[in-house]
Each structure stands twice: as C-alpha cells, then as structure tokens.
C-alpha positions as CSV (number, residue, x, y, z in Angstrom):
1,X,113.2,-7.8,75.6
2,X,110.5,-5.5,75.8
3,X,112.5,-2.4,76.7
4,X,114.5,-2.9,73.9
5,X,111.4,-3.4,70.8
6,X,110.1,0.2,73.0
7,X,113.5,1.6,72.5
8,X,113.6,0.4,69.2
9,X,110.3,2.1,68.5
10,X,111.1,5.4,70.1
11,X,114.6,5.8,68.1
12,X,112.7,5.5,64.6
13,X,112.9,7.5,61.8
14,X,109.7,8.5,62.2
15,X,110.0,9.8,65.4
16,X,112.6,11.5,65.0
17,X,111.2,13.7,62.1
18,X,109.1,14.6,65.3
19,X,111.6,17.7,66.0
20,X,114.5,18.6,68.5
21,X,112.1,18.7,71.7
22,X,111.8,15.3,71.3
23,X,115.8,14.8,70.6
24,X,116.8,15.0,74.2
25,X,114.3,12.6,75.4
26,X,115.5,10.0,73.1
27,X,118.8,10.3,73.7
28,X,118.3,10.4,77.4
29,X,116.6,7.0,77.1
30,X,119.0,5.4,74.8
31,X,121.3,6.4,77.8
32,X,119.3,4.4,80.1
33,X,119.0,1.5,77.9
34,X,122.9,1.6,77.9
35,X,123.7,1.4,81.2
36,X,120.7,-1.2,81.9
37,X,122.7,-3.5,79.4
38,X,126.2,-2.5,81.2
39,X,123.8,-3.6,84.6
40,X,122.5,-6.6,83.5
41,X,126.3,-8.0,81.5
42,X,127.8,-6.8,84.8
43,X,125.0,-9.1,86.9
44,X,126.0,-12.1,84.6
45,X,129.7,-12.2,85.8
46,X,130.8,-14.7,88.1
C-alpha cells in the first residue's frame, strides 16, 4: 500500500513539470510497480 501512495506521489503533475531527466525515472518505476502487481496477483493463485 505504501509503494503505491509513493508511486502515486512520484507520477504527479507536479513532478512531472520537473522536466525529461526526471521522465525516465518515473517511467522506470511505474515499470516496477507493474510487474510487482503481476508478482504479487501471480503469488495469489492457487
């Protein structure tokens, strides 16, 4: 829950405003936050 309020957070307008450098780190992270929900729906089946 608290990875995704931070992911949340990072993804924000606001932040985003922040410029291209940033861009890549986002997305990277939003990948991550992906694939930790594909992890953890995956752990969940029988």
């Amino acid at each position: 829950l608290a990875l995704e309020t931070l992911v949340e957070e990072i993804t924000s307008p606001e932040l985003r405003k922040l410029g291209r450098e940033v861009a890549p780190i986002i997305d990277r992270l939003e990948g991550l936050v992906a694939e930790y929900k594909v992890a953890q729906a995956a752990r969940k089946q029988p």
